[in-house]
N, C-alpha and C positions, 0 to 999 in steps of 0.2 A: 478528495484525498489523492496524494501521489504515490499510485500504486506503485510505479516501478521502485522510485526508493523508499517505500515501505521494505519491499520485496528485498532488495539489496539490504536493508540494515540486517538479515537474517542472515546473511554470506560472511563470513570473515570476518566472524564475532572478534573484539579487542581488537580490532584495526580499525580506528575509526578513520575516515579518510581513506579509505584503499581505493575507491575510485571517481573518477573525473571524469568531465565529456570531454570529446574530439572539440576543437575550433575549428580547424580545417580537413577539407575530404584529403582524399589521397593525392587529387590532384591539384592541391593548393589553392583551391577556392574555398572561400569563409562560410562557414554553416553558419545561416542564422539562428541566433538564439532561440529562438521559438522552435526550433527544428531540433536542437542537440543533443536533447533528454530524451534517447531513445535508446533502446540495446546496442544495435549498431552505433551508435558514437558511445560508447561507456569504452574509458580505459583504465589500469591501470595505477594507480597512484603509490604503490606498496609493492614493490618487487616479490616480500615474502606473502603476496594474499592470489588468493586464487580465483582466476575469473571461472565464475558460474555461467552454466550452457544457459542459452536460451529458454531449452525446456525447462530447466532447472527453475529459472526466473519465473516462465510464464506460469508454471504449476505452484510456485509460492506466490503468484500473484491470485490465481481462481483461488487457494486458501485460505487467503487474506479475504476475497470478497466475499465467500461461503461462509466465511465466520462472521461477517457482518451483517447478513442476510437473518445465518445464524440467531445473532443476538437483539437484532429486529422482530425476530418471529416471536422469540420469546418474551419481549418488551410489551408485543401485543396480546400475548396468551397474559400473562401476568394483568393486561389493564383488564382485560372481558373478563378474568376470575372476581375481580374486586367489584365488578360492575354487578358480574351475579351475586356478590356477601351482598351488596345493598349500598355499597359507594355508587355515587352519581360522577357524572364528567366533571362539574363541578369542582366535586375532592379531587379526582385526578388530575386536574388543572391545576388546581394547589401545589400539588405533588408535583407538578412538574412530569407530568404524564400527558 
């Protein structure tokens, strides 16, 4: 998953598009692609949208991953419940578990 534009779709709801990467640093050398999707190059794209701090970013980012972990933990509390009614792996491999 890509946390950071996870993170960003939560900024500047109904602007879709409001931000872009940098191509080039400041001093006119080309970021390569593999490099551009990072905070530091995010600009811009929507005059009316408002760039989010950093922290802003990083802490919707650990939320994003918290709830994932979140709903992992619970993925497994839910298979061991059904293991103890008397379902085998088997069912739950049916299931898609």
């Amino acid at each position: 998953m890509d946390y950071l534009q996870s993170a960003l779709a939560h900024f500047n709801i109904g602007k879709p598009q409001w931000y872009g990467w940098k191509k080039y640093n400041d001093d006119g050398t080309k970021i390569p692609n593999d490099q551009r999707m990072c905070y530091e190059c995010l600009i811009l794209n929507d005059e009316t949208a408002t760039m989010p701090t950093k922290a802003e970013v990083d802490a919707k980012i650990q939320e994003i991953k918290d709830a994932e972990v979140a709903k992992e933990a619970k993925k497994e509390e839910a298979k061991n419940k059904l293991l103890e009614l008397g379902l085998t792996t088997e069912h739950l491999k049916a299931l898609g578990l």
